[in-house]
C-alpha positions in Angstrom: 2.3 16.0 -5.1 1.6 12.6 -6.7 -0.3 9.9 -5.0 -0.2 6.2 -5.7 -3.4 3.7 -5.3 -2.4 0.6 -4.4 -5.4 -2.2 -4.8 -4.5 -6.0 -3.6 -6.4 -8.7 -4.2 -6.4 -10.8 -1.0 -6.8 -14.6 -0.9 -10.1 -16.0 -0.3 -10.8 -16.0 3.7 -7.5 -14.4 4.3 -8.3 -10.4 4.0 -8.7 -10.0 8.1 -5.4 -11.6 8.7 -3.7 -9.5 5.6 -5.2 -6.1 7.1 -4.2 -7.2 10.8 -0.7 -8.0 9.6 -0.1 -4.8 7.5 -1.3 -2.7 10.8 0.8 -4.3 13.3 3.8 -5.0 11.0 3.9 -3.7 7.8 2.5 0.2 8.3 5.0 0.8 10.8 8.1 0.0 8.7 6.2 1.8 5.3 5.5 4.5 7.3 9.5 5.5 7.5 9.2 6.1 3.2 5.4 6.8 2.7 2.6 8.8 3.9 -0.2 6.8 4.1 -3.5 9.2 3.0 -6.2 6.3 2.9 -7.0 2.6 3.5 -9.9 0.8 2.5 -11.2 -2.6 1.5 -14.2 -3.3 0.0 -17.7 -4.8 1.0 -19.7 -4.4 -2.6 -18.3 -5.4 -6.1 -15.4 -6.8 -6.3 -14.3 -8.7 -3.1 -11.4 -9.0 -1.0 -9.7 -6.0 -2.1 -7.7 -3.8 0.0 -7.1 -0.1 -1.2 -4.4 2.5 -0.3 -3.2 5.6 -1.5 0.4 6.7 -0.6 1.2 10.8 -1.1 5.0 11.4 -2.6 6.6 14.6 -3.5 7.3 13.5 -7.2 7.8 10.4 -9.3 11.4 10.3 -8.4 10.9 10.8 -4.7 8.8 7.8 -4.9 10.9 5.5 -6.7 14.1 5.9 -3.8 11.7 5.4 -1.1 10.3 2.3 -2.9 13.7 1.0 -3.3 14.7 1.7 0.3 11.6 0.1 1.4 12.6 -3.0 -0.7 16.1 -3.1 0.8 14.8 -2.8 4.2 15.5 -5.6 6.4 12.9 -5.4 8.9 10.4 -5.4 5.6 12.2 -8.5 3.9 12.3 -10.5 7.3 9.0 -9.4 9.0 6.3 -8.3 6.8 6.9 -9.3 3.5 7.2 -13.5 4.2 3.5 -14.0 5.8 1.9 -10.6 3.6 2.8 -11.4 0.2 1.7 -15.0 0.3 -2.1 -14.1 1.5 -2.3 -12.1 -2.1 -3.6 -13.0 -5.3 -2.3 -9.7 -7.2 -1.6 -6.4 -7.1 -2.4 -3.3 -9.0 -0.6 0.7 -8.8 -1.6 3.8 -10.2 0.3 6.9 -10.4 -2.2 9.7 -9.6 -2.0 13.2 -10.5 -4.4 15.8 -8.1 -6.6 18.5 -10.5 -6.4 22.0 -10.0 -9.5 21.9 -7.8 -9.2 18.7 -5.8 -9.5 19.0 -2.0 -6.4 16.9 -2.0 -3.5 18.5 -3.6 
């Protein structure tokens, strides 16, 4: 398994309306390529930061269910028009579980 940690900066004043919009709309369609394992945001150090890690088989795995996900319709038309624009930038690590991680 590999795991990718997504961390977006949100906008200034706009991280309860990102997080609301990504649970009603965007997690729903996501869900159909990715297995969500965590979702966070954070309250101390850096602000207005939301966190996820997504769980894939392997890289390539990953990279066709990206791509699907950025050919799908419902994403293009419904999620990605009001989510994109409340974000100031976005970061992705590939992540590689140790032999004696609780999560492999």
């Amino acid at each position: 398994m590999i795991y990718e940690m997504r961390t977006y900066t949100v906008k200034v004043g706009k991280q309860h309306a990102y997080m609301k919009h990504f649970e009603e709309v965007g997690l729903p369609i996501i869900s159909k390529y990715a297995k969500l394992v965590g979702y966070w945001y954070s309250d101390i150090g850096e602000l207005n930061q939301v966190i996820h890690i997504w769980e894939y088989p392997d890289l390539n795995t990953r990279e066709e269910r990206r791509r699907a996900l950025y050919n799908d319709k419902e994403w293009l038309e419904n999620f990605v028009p009001l989510g994109l624009p409340m974000l100031e930038k976005q970061e992705s690590k590939i992540m590689y579980a140790s032999n004696f991680s609780p999560i492999q």
